[in-house]
Backbone as CSV, one residue per row, in Angstrom:
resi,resn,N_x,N_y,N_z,CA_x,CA_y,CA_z,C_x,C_y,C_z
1,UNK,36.412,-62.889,240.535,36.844,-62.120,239.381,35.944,-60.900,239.210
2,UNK,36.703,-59.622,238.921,35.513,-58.526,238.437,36.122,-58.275,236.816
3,UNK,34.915,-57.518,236.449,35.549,-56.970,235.028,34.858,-55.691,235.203
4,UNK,35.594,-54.980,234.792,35.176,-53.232,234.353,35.336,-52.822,232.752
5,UNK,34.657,-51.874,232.480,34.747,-51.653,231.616,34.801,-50.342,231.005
6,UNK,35.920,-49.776,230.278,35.952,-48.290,229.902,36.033,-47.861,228.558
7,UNK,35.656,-46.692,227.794,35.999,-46.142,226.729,37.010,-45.689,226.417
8,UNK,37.857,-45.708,225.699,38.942,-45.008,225.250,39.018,-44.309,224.364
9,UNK,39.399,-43.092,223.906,39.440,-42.717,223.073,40.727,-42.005,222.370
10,UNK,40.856,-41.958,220.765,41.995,-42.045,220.620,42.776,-43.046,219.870
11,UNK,42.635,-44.164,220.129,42.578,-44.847,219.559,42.419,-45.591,218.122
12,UNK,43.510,-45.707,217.512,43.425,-46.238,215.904,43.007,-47.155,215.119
13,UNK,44.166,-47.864,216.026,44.906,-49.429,215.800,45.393,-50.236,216.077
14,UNK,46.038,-51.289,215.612,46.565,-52.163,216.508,47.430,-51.885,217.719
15,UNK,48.447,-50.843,217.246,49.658,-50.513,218.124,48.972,-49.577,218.890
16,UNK,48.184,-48.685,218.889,47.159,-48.444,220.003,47.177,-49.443,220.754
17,UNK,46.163,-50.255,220.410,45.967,-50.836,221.451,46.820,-51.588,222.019
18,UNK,47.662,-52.695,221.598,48.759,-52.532,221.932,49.409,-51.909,222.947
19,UNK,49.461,-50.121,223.055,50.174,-49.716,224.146,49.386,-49.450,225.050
20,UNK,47.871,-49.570,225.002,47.265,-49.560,226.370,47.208,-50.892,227.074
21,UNK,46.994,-51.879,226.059,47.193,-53.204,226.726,48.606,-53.180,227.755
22,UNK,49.188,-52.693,226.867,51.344,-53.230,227.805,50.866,-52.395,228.973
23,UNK,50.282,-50.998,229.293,49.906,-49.802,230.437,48.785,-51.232,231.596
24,UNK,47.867,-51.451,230.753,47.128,-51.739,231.966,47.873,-53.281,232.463
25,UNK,48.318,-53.654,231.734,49.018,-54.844,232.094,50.165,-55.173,233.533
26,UNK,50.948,-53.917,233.527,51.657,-53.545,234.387,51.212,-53.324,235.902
27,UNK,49.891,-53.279,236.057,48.518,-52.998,237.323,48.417,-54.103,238.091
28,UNK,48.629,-54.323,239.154,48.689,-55.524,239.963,47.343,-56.529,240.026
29,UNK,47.115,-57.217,239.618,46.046,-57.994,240.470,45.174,-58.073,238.787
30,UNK,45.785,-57.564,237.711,45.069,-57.754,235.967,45.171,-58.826,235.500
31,UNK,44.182,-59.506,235.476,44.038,-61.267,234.768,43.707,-61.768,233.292
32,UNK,43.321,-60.098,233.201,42.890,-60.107,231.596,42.511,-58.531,230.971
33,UNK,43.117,-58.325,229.523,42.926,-57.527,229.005,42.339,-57.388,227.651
34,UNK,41.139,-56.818,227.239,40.134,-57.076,225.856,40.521,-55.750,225.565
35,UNK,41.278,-54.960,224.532,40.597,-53.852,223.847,41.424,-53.693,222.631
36,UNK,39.559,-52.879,222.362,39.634,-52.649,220.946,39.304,-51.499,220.019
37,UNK,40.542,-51.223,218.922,40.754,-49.440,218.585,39.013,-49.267,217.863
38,UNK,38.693,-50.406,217.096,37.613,-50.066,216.361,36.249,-49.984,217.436
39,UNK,36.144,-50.353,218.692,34.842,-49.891,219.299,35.012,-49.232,220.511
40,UNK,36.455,-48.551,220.810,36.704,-47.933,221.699,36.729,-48.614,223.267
41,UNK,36.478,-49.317,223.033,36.430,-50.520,224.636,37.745,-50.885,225.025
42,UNK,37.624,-51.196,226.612,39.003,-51.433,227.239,38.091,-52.388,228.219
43,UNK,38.189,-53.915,227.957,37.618,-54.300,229.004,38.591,-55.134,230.300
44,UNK,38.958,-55.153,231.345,39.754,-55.447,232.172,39.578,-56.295,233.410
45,UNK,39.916,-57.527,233.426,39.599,-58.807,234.513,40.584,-58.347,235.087
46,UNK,39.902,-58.621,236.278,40.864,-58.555,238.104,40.734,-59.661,238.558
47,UNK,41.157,-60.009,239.792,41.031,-61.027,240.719,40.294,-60.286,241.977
48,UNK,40.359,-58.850,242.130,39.600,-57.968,242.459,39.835,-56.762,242.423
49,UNK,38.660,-56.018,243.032,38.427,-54.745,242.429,39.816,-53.526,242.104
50,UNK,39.463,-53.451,241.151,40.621,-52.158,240.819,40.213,-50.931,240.958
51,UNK,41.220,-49.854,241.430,41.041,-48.647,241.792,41.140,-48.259,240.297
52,UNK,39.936,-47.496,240.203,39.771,-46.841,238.302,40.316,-45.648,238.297
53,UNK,40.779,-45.007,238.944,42.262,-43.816,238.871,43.305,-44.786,238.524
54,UNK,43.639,-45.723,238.866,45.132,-46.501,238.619,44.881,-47.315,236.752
55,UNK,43.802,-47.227,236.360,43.307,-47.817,235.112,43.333,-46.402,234.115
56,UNK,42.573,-45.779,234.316,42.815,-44.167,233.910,44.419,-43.614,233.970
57,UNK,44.786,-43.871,234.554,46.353,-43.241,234.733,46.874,-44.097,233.822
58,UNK,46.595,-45.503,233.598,47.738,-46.693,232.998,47.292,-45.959,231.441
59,UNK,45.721,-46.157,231.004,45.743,-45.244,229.880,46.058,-44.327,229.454
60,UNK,46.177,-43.291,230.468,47.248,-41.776,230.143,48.272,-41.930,229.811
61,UNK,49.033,-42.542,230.644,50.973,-43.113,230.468,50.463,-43.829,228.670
62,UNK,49.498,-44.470,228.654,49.589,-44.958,227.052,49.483,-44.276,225.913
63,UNK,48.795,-42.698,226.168,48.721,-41.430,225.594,47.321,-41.585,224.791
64,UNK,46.235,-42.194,225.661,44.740,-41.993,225.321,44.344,-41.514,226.835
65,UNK,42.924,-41.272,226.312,41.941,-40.668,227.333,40.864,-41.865,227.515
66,UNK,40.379,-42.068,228.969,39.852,-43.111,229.053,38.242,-43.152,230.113
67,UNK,37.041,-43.259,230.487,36.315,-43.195,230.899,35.878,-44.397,231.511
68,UNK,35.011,-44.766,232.756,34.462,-46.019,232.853,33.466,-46.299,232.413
69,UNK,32.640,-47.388,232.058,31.507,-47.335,231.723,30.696,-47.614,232.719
């Protein structure tokens, strides 16, 4: 298992998060998704490593901006 972890920003509220969750969810090989509007975190379990352009992009399509940590 890996986990990564990114900032988001942008982010409100529930339905925020919400639509980045449904974005990164859609990413092959995602076992788990943590985030949250109030500390800006997106944290994301694999089964392995994810390409962080394809995590960044899933957050764009969600209409935030997103960084790794």
């Amino acid at each position: 298992m890996t986990t990564t972890i990114f900032t988001v920003t942008g982010m409100t509220c529930g339905h925020c998060e919400g639509s980045v969750r449904s974005e990164v969810s859609k990413l092959d090989g995602v076992s788990g998704i943590d985030v949250s509007a109030a500390s800006g975190r997106l944290v994301v379990t694999s089964e392995s490593p994810l390409d962080d352009s394809a995590v960044l992009a899933a957050v764009d399509e969600a209409g935030y901006s997103a960084a790794r940590v």
